[in-house]
Every structure is written in C-alpha cells, then in structure tokens.
N, C-alpha and C positions, 0 to 999 in steps of 0.2 A: 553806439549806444542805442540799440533796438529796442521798440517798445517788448516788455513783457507782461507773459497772464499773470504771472504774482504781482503784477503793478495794477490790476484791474480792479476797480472802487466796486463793480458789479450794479452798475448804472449806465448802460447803453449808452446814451448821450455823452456824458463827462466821458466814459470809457475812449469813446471815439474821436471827441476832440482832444484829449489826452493822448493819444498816436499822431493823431498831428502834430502835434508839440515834439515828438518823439523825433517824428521823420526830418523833423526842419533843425533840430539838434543833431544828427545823424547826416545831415547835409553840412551844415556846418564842420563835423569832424572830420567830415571827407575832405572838405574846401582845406581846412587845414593841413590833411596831408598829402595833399596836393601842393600846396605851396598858395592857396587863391584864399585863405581866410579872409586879408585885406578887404578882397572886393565883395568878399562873400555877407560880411558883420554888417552893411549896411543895410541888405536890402534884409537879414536876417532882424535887424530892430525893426526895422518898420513893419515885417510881420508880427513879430512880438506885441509891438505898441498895437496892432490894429486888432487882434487874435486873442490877447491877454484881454482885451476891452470886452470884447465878447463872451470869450470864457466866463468871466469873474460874473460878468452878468448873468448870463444861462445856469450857472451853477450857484449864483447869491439867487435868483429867484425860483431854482427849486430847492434851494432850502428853508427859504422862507413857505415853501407850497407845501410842505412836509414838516413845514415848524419843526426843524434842525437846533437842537439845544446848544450845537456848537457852532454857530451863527454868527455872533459877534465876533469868536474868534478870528473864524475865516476873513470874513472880512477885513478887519485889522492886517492879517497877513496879506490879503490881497492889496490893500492900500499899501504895505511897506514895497509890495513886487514892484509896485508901479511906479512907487518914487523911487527905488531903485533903477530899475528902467528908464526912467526918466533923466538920472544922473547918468547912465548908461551911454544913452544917446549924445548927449551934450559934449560928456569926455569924447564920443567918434567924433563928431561936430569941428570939435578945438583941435582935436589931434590928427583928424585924417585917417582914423583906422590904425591907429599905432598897437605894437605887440601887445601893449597895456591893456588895450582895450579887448585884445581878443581874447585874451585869457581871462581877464573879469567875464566876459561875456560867458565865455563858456565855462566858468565857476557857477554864475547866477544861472545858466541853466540847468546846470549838472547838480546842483544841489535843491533848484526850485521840481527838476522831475523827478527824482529820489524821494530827497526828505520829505517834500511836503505832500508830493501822495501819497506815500507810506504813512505819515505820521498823522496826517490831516486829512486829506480828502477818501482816505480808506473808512473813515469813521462814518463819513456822510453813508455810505452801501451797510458798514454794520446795522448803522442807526435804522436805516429800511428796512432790514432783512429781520432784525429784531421788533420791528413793530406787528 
C-alpha cells in the first residue's frame, strides 16, 4: 500500500508526514506476508500512538493558523483515531498480538489512510489553494 500523488493534500508538511504513515503501513503488509505480523503490530502501535500525537497536532495547529473552516470536524475525527487506537493497543496488551488484532490494526490503517485523506485532509490543501 504505497504512498500515492493523488493522495497528496498539497501541503508539504501533512504531505510528508502522510508517507510516513504510508511506509509503516507498507511495513506492516510486508510483516504480514512474511508470516512476522505478530511481532511486527507492537512496535507498529507505538509508532502510531507516538506519530498520530504529533500529526493531529502539526496539522490541528495549521489549521487553526489558516483558520480552517473544517476545524472542528477534523478534530473530532482525530479524537475518535486515538480512542480507537487506544482500544487498539489494549486488545494487543490482553491478547499478545492475536490474529484479531492484526487485522483490526490493518483495517484502522487502511481506512484511516484512504478515507480520511481523501475525504478530509484533502479539503485542508483545497481550502489553501482557494484562498
């Protein structure tokens, strides 16, 4: 699942760290078929948890720096990431990396780098390019 230019919000920054989410989803798919997903989903949340902390931030305060109309939404969705994620964790935690858990993991990724750049953070580079 390689990053792509039609996946580009056209904001350098978010753009960039947006490939890095790309590449560590892309390691992940490897690990899986490989047969190492197990060992691979832990140290994959804790970049998540540590990565997603920063994104949400770098990209909630340049939309606040650009006074982003859709602002609150993102937000919201970034808070639902995170208590997802957080449930995320907890299930490896209890289970030790169970199949359950790696296929959630790589649902919440696969749908968090799709749909929500496409449908959300693309809006944030409209919103610049139209001002």
């Amino acid at each position: 699942m390689p990053w792509h230019p039609s996946l580009s919000v056209g904001i350098e920054m978010i753009d960039e760290q947006h490939k890095q989410w790309f590449d560590k989803a892309e390691a992940l798919f490897d690990a899986g078929r490989k047969g190492q997903a197990k060992e691979y989903i832990g140290e994959l949340l804790q970049f998540l948890d540590d990565y997603t902390k920063k994104h949400f931030a770098d990209e909630e305060r340049y939309m606040l720096k650009i006074n982003y109309p859709g602002y609150d939404e993102q937000k919201k969705a970034h808070t639902a990431f995170i208590g997802q994620l957080k449930k995320l964790r907890e299930d490896y935690d209890t289970s030790g990396g169970s199949l359950t858990v790696i296929i959630q993991a790589n649902k919440m990724v696969i749908d968090w780098l799709t749909k929500h750049i496409s449908n959300m953070d693309k809006k944030i580079g409209d919103f610049v390019r139209e001002k």
